[in-house]
C-alpha positions in Angstrom: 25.5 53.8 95.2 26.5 51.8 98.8 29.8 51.7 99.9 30.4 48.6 102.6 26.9 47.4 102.2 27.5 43.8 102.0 30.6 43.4 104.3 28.6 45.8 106.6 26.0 42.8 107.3 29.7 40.6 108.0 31.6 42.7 110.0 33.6 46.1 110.5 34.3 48.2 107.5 38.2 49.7 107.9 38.8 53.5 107.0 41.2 52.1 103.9 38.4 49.6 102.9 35.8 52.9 102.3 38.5 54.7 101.1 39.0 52.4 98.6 35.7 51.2 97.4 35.5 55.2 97.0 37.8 55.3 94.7 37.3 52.5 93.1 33.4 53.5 92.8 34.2 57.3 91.2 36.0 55.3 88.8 33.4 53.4 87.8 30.5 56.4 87.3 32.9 58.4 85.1 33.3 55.3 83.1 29.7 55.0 82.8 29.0 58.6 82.4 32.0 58.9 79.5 30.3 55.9 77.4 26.9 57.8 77.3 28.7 61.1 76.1 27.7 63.4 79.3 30.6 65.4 80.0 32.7 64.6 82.7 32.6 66.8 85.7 29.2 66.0 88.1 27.7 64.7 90.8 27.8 61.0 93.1 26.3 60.3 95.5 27.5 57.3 97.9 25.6 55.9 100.9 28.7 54.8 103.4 27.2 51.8 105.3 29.4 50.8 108.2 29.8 51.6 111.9 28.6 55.5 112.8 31.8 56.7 114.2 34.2 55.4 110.8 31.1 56.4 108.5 30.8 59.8 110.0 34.9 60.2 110.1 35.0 58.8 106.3 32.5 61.8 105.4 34.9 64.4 106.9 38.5 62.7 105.6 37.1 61.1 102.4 37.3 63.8 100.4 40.9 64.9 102.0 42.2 61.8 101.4 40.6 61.7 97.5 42.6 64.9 96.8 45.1 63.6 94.4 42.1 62.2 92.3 41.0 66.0 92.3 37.5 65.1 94.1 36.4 67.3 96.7 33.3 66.3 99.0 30.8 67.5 101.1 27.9 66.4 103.4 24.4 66.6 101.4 22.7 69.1 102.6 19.1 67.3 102.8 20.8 64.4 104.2 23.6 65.4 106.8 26.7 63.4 107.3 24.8 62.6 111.0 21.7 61.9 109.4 21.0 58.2 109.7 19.1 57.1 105.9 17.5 53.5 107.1 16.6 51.0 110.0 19.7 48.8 109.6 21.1 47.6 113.0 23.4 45.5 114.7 23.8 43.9 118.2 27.0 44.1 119.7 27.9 42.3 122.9 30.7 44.2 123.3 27.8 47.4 123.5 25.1 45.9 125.8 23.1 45.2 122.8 22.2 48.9 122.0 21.2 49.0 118.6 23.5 51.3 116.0 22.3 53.2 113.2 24.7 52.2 109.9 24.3 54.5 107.5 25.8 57.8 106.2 25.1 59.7 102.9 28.2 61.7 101.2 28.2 63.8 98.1 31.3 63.4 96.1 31.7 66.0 93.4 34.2 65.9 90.4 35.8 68.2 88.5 38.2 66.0 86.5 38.1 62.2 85.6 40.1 60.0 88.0 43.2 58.3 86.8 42.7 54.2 86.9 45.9 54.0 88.9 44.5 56.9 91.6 44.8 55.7 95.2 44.7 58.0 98.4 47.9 59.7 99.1 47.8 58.6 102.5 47.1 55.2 101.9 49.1 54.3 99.2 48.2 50.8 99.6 44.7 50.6 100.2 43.8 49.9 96.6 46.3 47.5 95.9 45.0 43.6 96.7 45.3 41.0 97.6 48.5 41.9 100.0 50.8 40.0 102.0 52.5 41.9 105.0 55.9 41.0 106.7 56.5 41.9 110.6 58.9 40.9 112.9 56.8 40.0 116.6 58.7 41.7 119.5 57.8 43.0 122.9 55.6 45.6 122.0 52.8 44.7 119.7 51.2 47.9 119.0 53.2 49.3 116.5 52.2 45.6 114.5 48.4 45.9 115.2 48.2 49.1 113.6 49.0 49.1 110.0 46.7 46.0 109.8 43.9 48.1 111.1 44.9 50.8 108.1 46.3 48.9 105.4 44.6 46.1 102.9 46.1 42.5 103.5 44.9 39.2 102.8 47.9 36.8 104.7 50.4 38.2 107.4 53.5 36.5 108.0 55.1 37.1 111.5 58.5 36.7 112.4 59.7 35.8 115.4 62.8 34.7 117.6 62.2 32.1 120.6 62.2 34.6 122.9 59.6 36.5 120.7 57.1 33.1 120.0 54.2 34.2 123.2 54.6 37.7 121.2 54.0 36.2 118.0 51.7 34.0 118.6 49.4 36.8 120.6 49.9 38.8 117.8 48.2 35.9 115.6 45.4 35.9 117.6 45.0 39.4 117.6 45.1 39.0 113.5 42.6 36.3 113.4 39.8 37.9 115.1 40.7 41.2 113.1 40.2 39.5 110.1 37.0 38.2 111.8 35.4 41.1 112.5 36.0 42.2 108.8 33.7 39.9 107.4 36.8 37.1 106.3 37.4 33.4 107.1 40.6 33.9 110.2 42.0 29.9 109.3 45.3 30.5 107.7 45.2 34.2 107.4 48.4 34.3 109.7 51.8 32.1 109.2 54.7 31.9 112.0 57.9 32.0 110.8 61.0 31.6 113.0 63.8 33.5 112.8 67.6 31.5 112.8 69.0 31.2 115.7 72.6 33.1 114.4 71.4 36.9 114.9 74.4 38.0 112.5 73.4 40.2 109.8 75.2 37.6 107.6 72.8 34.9 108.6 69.9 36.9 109.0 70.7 38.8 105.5 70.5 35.3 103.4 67.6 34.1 105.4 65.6 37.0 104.1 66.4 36.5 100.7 65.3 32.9 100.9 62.5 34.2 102.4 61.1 36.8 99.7 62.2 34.1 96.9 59.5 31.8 98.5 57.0 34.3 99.4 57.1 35.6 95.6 56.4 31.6 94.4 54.0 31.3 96.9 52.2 34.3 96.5 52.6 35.4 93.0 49.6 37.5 92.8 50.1 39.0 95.9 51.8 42.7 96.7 54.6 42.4 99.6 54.7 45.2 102.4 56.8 45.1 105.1 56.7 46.7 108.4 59.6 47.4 109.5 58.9 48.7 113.3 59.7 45.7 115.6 62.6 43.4 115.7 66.2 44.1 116.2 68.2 46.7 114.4 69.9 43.7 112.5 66.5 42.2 111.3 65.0 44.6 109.9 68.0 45.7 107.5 68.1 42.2 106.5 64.6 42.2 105.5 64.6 45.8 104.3 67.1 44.9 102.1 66.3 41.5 100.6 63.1 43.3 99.8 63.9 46.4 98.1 62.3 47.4 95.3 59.9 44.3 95.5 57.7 45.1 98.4 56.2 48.7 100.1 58.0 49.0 103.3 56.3 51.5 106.0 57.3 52.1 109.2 54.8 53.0 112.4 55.4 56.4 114.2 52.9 55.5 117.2 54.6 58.7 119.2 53.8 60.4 115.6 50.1 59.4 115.0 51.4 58.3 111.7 52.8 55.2 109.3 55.7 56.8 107.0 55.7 55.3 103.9 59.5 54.3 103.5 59.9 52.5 99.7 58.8 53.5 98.0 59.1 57.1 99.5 55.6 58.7 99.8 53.6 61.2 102.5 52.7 59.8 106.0 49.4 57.8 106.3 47.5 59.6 109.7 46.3 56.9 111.7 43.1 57.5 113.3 42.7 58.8 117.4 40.0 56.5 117.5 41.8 53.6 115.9 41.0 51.1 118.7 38.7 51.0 121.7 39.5 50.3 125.1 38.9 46.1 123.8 40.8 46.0 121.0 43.7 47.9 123.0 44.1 45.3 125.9 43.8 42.7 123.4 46.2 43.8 121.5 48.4 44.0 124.9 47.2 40.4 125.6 44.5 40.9 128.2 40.8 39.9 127.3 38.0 42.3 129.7 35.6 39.6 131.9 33.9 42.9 133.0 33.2 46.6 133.3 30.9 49.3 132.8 31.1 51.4 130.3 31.2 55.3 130.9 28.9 55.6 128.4 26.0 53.3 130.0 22.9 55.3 130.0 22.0 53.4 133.5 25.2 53.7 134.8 25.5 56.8 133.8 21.8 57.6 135.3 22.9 56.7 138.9 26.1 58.5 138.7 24.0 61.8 138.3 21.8 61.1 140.8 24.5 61.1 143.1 26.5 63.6 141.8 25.4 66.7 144.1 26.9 64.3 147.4 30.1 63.2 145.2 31.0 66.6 144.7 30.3 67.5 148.4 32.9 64.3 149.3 35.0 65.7 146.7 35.4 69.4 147.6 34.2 69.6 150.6 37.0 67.3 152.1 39.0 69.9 154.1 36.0 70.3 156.0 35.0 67.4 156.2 37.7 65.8 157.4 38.6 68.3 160.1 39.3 66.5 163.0 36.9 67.3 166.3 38.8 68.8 169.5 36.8 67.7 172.2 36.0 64.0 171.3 33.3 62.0 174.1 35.9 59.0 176.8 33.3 56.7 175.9 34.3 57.2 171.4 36.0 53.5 170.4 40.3 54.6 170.9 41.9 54.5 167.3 38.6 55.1 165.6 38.3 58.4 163.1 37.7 61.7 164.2 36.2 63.6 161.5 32.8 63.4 160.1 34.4 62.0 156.8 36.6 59.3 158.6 33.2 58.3 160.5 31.1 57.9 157.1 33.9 55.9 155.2 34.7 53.7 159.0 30.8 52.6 158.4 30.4 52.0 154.9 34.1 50.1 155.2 32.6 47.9 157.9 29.1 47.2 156.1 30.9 46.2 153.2 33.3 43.8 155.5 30.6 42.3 157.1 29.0 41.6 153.7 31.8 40.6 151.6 31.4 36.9 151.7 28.2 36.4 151.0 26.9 39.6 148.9 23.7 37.6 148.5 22.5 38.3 152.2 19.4 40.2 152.5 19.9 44.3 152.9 19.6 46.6 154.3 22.7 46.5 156.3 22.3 48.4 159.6 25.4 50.0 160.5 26.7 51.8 163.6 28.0 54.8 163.3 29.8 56.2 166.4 29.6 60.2 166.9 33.3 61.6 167.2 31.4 65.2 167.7 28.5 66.9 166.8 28.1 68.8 163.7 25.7 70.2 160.9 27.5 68.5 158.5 25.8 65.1 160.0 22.2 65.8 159.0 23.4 68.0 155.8 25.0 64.7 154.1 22.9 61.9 155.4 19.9 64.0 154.0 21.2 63.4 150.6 22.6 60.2 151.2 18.9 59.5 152.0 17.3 61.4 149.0 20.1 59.8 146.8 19.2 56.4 147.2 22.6 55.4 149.4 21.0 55.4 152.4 17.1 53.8 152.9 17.1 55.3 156.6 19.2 56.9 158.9 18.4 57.5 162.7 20.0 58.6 166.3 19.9 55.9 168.8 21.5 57.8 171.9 25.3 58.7 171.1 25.3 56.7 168.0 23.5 57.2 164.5 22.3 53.8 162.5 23.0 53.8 158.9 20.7 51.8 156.9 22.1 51.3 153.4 20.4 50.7 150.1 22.9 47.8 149.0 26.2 46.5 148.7 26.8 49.0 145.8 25.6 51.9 148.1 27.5 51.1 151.1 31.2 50.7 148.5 30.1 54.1 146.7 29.9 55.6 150.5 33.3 53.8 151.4 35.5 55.5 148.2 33.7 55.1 145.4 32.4 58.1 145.1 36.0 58.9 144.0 35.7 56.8 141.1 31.9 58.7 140.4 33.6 61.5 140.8 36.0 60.4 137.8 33.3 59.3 135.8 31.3 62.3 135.3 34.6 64.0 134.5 35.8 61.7 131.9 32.3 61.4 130.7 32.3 65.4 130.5 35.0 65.1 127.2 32.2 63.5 125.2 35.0 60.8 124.1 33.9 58.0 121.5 31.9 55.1 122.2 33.8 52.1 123.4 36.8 54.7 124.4 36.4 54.5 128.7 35.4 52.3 130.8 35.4 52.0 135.2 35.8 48.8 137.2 37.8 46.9 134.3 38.3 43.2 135.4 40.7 41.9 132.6 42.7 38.7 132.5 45.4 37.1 130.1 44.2 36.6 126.6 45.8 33.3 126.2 44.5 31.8 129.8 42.9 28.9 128.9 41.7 28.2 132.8 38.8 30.2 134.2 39.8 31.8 137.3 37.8 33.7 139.8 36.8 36.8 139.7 38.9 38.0 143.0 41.9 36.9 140.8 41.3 39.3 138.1 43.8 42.2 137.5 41.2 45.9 138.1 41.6 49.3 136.7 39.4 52.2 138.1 39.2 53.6 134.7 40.7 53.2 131.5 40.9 55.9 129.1 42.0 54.9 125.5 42.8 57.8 123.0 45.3 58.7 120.3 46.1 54.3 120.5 47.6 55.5 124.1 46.1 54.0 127.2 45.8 56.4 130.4 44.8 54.2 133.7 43.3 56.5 137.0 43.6 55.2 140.0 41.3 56.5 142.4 42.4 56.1 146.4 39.6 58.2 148.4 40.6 59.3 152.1 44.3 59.1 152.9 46.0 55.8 152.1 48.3 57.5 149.3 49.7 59.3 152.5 49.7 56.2 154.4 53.5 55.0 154.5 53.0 50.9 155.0 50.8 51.3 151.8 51.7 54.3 149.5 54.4 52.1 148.0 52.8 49.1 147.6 50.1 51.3 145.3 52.8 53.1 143.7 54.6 50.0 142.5 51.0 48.0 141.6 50.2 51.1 139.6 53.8 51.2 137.9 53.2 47.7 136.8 50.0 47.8 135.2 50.9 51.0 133.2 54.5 48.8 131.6 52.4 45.6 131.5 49.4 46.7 130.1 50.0 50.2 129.0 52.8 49.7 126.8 55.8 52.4 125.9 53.2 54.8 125.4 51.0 54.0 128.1 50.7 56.4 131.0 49.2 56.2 134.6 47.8 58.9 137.1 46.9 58.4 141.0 43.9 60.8 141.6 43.4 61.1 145.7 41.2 63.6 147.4 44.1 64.6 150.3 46.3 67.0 149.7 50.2 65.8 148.9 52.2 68.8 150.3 55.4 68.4 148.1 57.4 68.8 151.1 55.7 66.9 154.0 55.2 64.1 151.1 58.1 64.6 149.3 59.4 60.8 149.5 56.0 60.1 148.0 55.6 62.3 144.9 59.3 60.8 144.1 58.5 57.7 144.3 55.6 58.4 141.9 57.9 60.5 139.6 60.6 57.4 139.5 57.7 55.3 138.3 56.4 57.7 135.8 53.2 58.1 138.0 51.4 61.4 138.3 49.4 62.3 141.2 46.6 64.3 140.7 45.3 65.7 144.7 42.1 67.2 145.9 42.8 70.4 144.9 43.4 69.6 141.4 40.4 67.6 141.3 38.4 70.5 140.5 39.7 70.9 136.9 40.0 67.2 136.0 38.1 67.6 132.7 40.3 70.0 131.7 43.6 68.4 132.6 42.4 65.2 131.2 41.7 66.8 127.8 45.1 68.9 127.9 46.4 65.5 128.7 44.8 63.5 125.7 45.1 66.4 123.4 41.4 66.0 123.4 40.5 68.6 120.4 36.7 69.8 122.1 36.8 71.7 125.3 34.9 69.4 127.9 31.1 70.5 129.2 31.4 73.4 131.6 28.2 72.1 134.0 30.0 68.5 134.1 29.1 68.0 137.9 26.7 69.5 140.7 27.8 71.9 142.4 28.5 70.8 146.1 26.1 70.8 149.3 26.1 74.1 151.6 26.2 73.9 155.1 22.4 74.9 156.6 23.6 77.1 159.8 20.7 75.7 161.6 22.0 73.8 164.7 23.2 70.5 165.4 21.4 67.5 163.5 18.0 66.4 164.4 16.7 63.2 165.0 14.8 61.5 162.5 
């Protein structure tokens, strides 16, 4: 038997929706197996057709979740729960058109018949259709979004002040292309209500009756729930109240991971880590992405490996390589940097400035690069620069060496990026979900109906989604966090973002590769602590994966050979020409 088959080839199949048509199946077979006299207790087995990640999720929770129906599950054994049974596929933009396997086999075994009125205890719910849901729209949508990822509803009705209207009307939206994605028609799905303008309870109290008196006549076949998490304090009694014994009414615990079932009283309903990707998050917060690269991307993902032996080198290596020279040549440019580091990124800075307007020019860009003092380290790193890809050629023309970089890509990698490399491969390293990460994240307001240009766009580094929690990195290679005309302005950008897009529960770290001594920089790692900023500095680089899991309550220890290990100095003289 298929569970999701038919609104697989529509759309997204939710958790609740298997859940249900698994109930709703076992049901059925005993039925079946009762009116031709076999005895009760056997075996079913279900083929869950929907997207890998909820189909391999419903074949560990399903038969967790069916424990009050007294069926326990269990992967088949010829056909494992990561065993893909058939050639179905689907294109998503949202992907780079990879095609995904859709199907999952699960062996449900009973040892009882089900009740007819038997629903998951989590998702109390979930059988119960069609559904309208109540919420009242307020600053922070996330606790809204939720439940309708979880719970079974046909029409949601939103209330909302004036001051809450943007809210509720981005929360419509949201809704609409939910209900999409589901396989459903989104016209009319959602309804706008708005609140009186008297906030007394008084007011407010009647209004609600009214309310449930005309939801009841319009929708008499319909089950009322009501969320009760946004609003004011005096809202929600007023709703709570007036709908008392006549609807569900739930409550989201997003600090919790969990929806507690309020009236009538029940157990909490677990919502998922990997509720929503890193789209359906900034959505939800309002912003649409107009580009990224997924930290997933096999080709992305291919060139950051190929360059990973010279980002950990950049990365680790930093105290030596950024150790200035004593004895620097009269004839070096004054104000220019004095470290073999400071030289590389002053290069790469300066090829990308010269090509910033018009990225179209023909490359390679040959680049100057002025010797502050002789070292190994010169021929150790433009070597792999070389073998790399970075770098096409490099050469010694009297007192200077020529960089030749590949591209414009190569010559931003060798100005920072490699920071934001560096990142990837430990992110990457966690093994998070599909859709979860992202790096370079160009996002604009969902509602903008003008096209603006790129330049205009708000960027994130990366953007870690996990737990329905957004973490933003921002990566600042060399030494501006310690630079004091522009460690605040990053500081307070950074604090922004994580309010504005993050949400209450949305948190934000500066990685840098210098070192922030806390009492040299003190007046910097305050700053960072009043905005609820962490600063993550070169020497705790070297763990990342494992502070970022500690940080995400990631439940898999990340991959111990995450990143090359970092160049060696050859103790072979000063560099030779090439």
């Amino acid at each position: 038997m298929s569970i999701g088959c038919g609104a697989w080839r529509r759309g997204v199949v939710s958790m609740a929706g298997i859940i249900e048509r698994t109930c709703r199946a076992t049901r059925s077979w005993q039925r079946c197996r009762e009116r031709s006299g076999r005895p009760r207790p056997g075996t079913l087995r279900l083929r869950i057709e929907s997207p890998p990640t909820r189909a391999r999720r419903a074949c560990e929770e399903v038969p967790r979740r069916m424990s009050p129906c007294r069926v326990a599950g269990m992967p088949s054994p010829a056909l494992p729960a990561t065993a893909f049974l058939h050639g179905w596929h689907r294109c998503d933009p949202a992907r780079r058109n990879v095609p995904v396997p859709a199907s999952h086999h699960l062996m449900l075994t009973t040892d009882s018949p089900v009740p007819e009125n038997a629903v998951p205890a989590d998702t109390a719910s979930a059988a119960v259709a069609p559904g309208v849901m109540l919420c009242i729209a307020s600053g922070q949508s996330l606790p809204n979004v939720l439940p309708l990822q979880v719970r079974a509803w046909d029409r949601l009705v939103i209330y909302a002040s004036r001051d809450m209207r943007a809210a509720a009307q981005r929360l419509e939206l949201v809704a609409g292309v939910m209900r999409r994605m589901r396989g459903h028609p989104a016209s009319d799905c959602c309804e706008i209500v708005a609140l009186p303008e008297d906030r007394s309870y008084r007011s407010l109290a009647t209004f609600a009756a009214q309310e449930v008196e005309r939801l009841s006549g319009v929708y008499p076949r319909h089950r009322l729930s009501f969320n009760a998490t946004g609003g004011q304090k005096t809202m929600t009694l007023a709703f709570a109240q007036a709908l008392r014994g006549r609807a569900d009414i739930f409550y989201c615990q997003t600090e919790r991971d969990c929806i507690e079932q309020i009236e009538p009283l029940g157990p909490d309903q677990a919502l998922p880590a990997a509720l929503l990707d890193l789209y359906a998050y900034l959505s939800v917060q309002g912003y649409v992405i107009k580009g990224c690269v997924p930290l997933d991307d096999a080709r992305a993902l291919e060139d950051v490996r190929r360059r990973a032996r010279l980002t950990s080198t950049l990365v680790h290596k930093v105290g030596e390589l950024r150790r200035q020279f004593p004895d620097v040549p009269s004839t070096f440019p004054k104000g220019s940097p004095r470290s073999v580091l400071g030289a590389l990124h002053g290069a790469a800075v300066a090829a990308c400035e010269a090509t910033h307007q018009t990225r179209a020019m023909p490359f390679p860009a040959r680049q100057p690069l002025a010797l502050p003092g002789e070292s190994d380290w010169w021929a150790v790193l433009l070597d792999e620069a070389t073998s790399c890809g970075v770098l096409q050629t490099w050469t010694r023309e009297g007192n200077d060496i020529v960089l030749t970089f590949s591209d414009h890509n190569a010559a931003a990698y060798l100005a920072g990026g490699y920071l934001e490399e560096y990142v990837h491969l430990a992110v990457h390293a966690l093994g998070l979900p599909p859709g979860a990460a992202a790096r370079g994240v160009h996002m604009d307001l969902l509602e903008r109906h003008r096209e603006r240009d790129g330049r205009d766009f708000n960027e994130l580094d990366i953007a870690i989604t996990w737990r329905n929690r957004l973490l933003i990195l921002e990566c600042k290679a060399g030494r501006q966090l310690l630079d004091p005309g522009k460690s605040q302005d990053i500081l307070n950008k950074l604090g922004l973002l994580k309010s504005q897009v993050g949400g209450n529960y949305g948190h934000a770290w500066v990685l840098t590769t210098a070192k922030v001594d806390e009492q040299y920089h003190a007046h910097i790692l305050e700053r960072a602590r009043t905005a609820q900023l962490e600063v993550v500095d070169g020497p705790k680089l070297r763990n990342l994966p494992q502070r970022l899991a500690q940080a995400l309550d990631w439940p898999r220890p990340p991959a111990a050979d995450w990143i090359e290990p970092p160049l060696s100095l050859r103790k072979t003289g000063t560099a030779a020409a090439r």
